[in-house]
C-alpha positions, 0 to 999 in steps of 0.5 A: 500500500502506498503511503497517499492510499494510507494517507487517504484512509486515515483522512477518511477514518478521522473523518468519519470520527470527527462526524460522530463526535459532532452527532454524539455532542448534539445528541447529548445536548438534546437528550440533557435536561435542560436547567430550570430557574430552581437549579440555580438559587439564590439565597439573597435578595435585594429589594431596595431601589438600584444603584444608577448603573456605572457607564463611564465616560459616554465619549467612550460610546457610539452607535446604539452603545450611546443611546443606550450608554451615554444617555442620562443615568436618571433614565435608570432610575427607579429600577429594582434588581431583576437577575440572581438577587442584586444584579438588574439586567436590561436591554438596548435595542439595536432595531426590530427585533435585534437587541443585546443585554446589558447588566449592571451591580444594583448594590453599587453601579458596576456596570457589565456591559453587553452580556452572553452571546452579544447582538440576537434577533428574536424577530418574526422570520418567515412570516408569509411562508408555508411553515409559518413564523418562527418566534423565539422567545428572547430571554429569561431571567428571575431575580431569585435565581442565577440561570439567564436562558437566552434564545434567538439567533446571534446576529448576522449568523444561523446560530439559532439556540437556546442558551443557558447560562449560569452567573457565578458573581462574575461571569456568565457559564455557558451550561447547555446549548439547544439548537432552535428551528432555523429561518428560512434564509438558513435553510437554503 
């Protein structure tokens, strides 16, 4: 046997090995029980008034980050802490459908700026088409627990999933990734 006809076959056995790790991995992540708000309590709550959110210099922004960072902290105002005991997550829109999450300490202001997975497009697709709209469901949080579940699709890509994510007090985990139903402009 010739070493490019050896070549050729461990290609093809690394091939076929790569494949089934890629449909074992998706078949454990849809088998897994997706986590649930109880899995992951929080013992404290705050129930006070939030701190305004620390922006920084709103020089430093631009784009939708201004109208969203750079405005007024008075806008903030009045907000309670909605995510895992102290923390207030909000949202900036980016457009029809298209937002990202920001969060910031309700106990002092710190701010964490855009948080997992960056831009998503919750909209409508393929309204009009045979199949129907896909809706997804944006994202969910409890002030009593530490798990943010984020479904949509990373903008500018077919990375449709729902994500769940657990906060350790400093930086989100990525716990399980689900994929969703794709849009229509994915499925050509």
């Amino acid at each position: 046997m010739s070493e490019n006809q050896r070549a050729t076959i461990l290609l093809g056995v690394i091939s076929v090995l790569v494949r089934l790790a890629i449909l074992l991995s998706a078949a454990i992540a849809l088998s897994a029980k997706p986590p649930q708000f109880i899995d992951y309590p929080v013992l404290k709550v705050y129930r006070s008034e939030a701190a305004l959110p620390k922006f920084g210099n709103p020089l430093q922004y631009d784009g939708t980050d201004l109208r969203c960072f750079g405005a007024d902290r008075q806008s903030y105002a009045g907000k309670r802490a909605n995510f895992a005991g102290h923390f207030v997550i909000d949202a900036c829109t980016c457009g029809t459908g298209c937002h990202y999450l920001f969060m910031w300490d309700a106990l002092n202001g710190n701010f964490f700026g855009r948080i997992p997975i960056g831009v998503i497009n919750v909209e409508p697709y393929g309204l009009g088409s045979v199949d129907g709209p896909i809706e997804y469901r944006g994202e969910q949080y409890r002030v009593d627990s530490a798990l943010l579940i984020v479904e949509g699709c990373v903008e500018d890509t077919c990375d449709c999933a729902k994500r769940y994510y657990q906060w350790n007090g400093r930086r989100f985990r990525l716990l399980l990734k689900v994929p969703s139903k794709m849009p229509p402009e994915c499925r050509k």
